[in-house]
C-alpha positions as CSV (number, residue, x, y, z in Angstrom):
1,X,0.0,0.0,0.0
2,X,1.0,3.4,-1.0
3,X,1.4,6.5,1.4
4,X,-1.2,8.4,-0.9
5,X,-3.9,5.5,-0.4
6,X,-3.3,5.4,3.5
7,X,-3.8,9.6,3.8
8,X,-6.5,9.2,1.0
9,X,-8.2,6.2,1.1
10,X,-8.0,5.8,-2.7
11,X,-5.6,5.0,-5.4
12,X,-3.0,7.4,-6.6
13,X,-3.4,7.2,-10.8
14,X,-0.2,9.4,-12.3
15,X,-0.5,11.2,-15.5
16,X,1.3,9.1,-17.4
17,X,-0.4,5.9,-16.3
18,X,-3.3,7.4,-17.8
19,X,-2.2,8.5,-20.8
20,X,-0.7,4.9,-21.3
21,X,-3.6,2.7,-19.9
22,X,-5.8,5.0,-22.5
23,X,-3.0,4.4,-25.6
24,X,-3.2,0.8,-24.8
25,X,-7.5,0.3,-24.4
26,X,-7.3,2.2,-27.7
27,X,-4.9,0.5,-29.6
28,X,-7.5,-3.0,-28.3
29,X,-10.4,-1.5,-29.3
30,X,-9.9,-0.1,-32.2
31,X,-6.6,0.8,-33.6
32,X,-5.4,-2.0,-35.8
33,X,-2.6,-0.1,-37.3
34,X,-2.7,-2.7,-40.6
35,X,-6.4,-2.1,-41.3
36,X,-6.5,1.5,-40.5
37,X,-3.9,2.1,-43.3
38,X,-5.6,-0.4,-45.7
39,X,-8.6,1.4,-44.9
40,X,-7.1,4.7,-45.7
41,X,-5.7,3.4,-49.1
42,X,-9.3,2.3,-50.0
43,X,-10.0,5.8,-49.2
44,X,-7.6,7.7,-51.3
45,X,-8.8,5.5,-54.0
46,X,-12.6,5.8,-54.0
47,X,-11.0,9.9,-54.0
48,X,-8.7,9.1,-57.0
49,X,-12.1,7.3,-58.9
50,X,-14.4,9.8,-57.9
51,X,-11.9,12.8,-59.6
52,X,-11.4,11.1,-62.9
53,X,-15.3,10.2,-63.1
54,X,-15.9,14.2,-62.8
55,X,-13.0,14.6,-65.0
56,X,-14.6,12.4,-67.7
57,X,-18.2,14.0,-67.2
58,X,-16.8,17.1,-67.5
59,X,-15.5,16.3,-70.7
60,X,-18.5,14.7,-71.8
61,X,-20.7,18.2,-71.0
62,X,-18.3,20.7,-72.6
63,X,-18.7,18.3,-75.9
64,X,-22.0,18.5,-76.1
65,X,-21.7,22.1,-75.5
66,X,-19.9,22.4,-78.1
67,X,-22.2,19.9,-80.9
68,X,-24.5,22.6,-79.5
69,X,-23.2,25.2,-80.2
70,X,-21.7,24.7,-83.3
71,X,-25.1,23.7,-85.0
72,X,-26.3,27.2,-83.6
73,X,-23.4,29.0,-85.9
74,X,-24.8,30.4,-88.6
75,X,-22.2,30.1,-91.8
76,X,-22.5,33.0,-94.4
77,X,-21.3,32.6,-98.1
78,X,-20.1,36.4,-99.0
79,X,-20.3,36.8,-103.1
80,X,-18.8,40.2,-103.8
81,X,-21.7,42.5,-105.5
82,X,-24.6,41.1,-102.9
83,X,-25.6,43.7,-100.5
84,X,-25.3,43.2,-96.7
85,X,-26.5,45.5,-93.9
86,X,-24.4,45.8,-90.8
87,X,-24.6,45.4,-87.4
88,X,-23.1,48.7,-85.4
89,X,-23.2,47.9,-81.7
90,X,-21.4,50.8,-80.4
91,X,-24.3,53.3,-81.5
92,X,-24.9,54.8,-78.4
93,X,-25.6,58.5,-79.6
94,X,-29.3,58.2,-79.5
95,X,-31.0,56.1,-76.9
96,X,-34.3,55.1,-78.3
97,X,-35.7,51.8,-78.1
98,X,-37.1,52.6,-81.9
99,X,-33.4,53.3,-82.8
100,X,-32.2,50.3,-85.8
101,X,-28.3,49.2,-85.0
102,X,-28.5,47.9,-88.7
103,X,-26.8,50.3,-91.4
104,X,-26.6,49.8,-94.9
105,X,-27.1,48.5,-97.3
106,X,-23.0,48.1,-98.3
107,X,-21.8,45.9,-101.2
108,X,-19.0,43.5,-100.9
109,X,-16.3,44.4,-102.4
110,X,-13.7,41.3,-101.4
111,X,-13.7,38.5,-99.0
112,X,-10.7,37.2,-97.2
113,X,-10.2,34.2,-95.2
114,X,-11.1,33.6,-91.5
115,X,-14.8,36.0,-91.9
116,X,-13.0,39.5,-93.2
117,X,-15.3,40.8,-95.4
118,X,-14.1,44.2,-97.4
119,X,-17.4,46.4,-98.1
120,X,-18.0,49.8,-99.2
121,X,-21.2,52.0,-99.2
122,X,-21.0,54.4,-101.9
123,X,-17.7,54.5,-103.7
124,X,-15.3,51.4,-103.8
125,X,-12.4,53.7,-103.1
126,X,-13.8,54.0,-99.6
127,X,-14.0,50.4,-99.0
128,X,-13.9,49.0,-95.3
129,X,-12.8,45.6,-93.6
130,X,-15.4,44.0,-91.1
131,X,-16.3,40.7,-89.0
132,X,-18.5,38.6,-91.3
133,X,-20.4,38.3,-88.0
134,X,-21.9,41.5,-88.0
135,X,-23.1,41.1,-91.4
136,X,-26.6,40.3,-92.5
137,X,-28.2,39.8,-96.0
138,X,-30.1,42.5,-97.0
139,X,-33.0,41.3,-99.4
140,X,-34.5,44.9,-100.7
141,X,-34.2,46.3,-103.5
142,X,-31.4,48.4,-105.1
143,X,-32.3,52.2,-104.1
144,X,-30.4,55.3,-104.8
145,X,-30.3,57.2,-101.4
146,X,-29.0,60.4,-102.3
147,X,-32.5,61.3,-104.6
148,X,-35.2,61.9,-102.5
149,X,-38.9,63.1,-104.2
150,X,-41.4,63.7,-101.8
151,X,-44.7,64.7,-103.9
152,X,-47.3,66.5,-101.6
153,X,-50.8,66.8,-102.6
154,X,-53.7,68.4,-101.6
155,X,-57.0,67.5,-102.7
């Protein structure tokens, strides 16, 4: 018998007992160090599966993305002489909901590769590259702008 337990009546339990009698119940209940690191390895690779499956289905979305997408494209065939109007989408002089961001008509005048598109308005000499995107095909008729008859009447 210990001096403690004859003042005390009880046992005297050191820090470091404890700390060692609970390492030890531990390591019988439930700390099989062999299964605990085949467990982890299981782990990491349900981890490793589960990134490439959302690396696959990623790839799998961004293709059809693209299938629809690409059937959306709209593909022009610029003859030079047609007439095209054209989009301007920095027009921000006049604010009106009423306010057409189609110009034109212009004429083509040369097409390069890649959607360049060389039009002019009036005179060839003043002839202008644009994005064969903001072109559209203007299906009126040929009109001379510059004449203007107005015939009022009054009956």
């Amino acid at each position: 018998m210990s001096s403690f337990q004859l003042v005390y009546g009880k046992a005297c339990h050191l820090p470091a007992e404890l700390e060692h009698k609970a390492y030890w119940a531990l390591k019988k209940l439930n700390l099989d160090m062999v299964a605990a690191g085949e467990k982890r390895m299981l782990q990491l690779n349900e981890l490793d599966e589960f990134r490439l499956q959302a690396y696959e289905n990623n790839k799998v979305y961004k293709e059809k993305v693209k299938r629809w997408q690409d059937r959306r494209l709209v593909h022009n065939t610029f003859m030079p002489g047609q007439q095209y109007l054209l989009f301007n989408s920095r027009l921000r002089l006049f604010l009106g909901k009423l306010k057409s961001r189609w110009s034109g008509p212009f004429i083509v005048k040369a097409v390069f590769p890649y959607g360049v598109v060389e039009i002019f308005d009036k005179h060839p000499d003043q002839a202008f590259k644009v994005n064969g995107q903001r072109l559209k095909h203007y299906y009126g008729d040929m009109t001379n702008r510059e004449v203007v008859s107005v015939v009022l009447a009054i009956t």
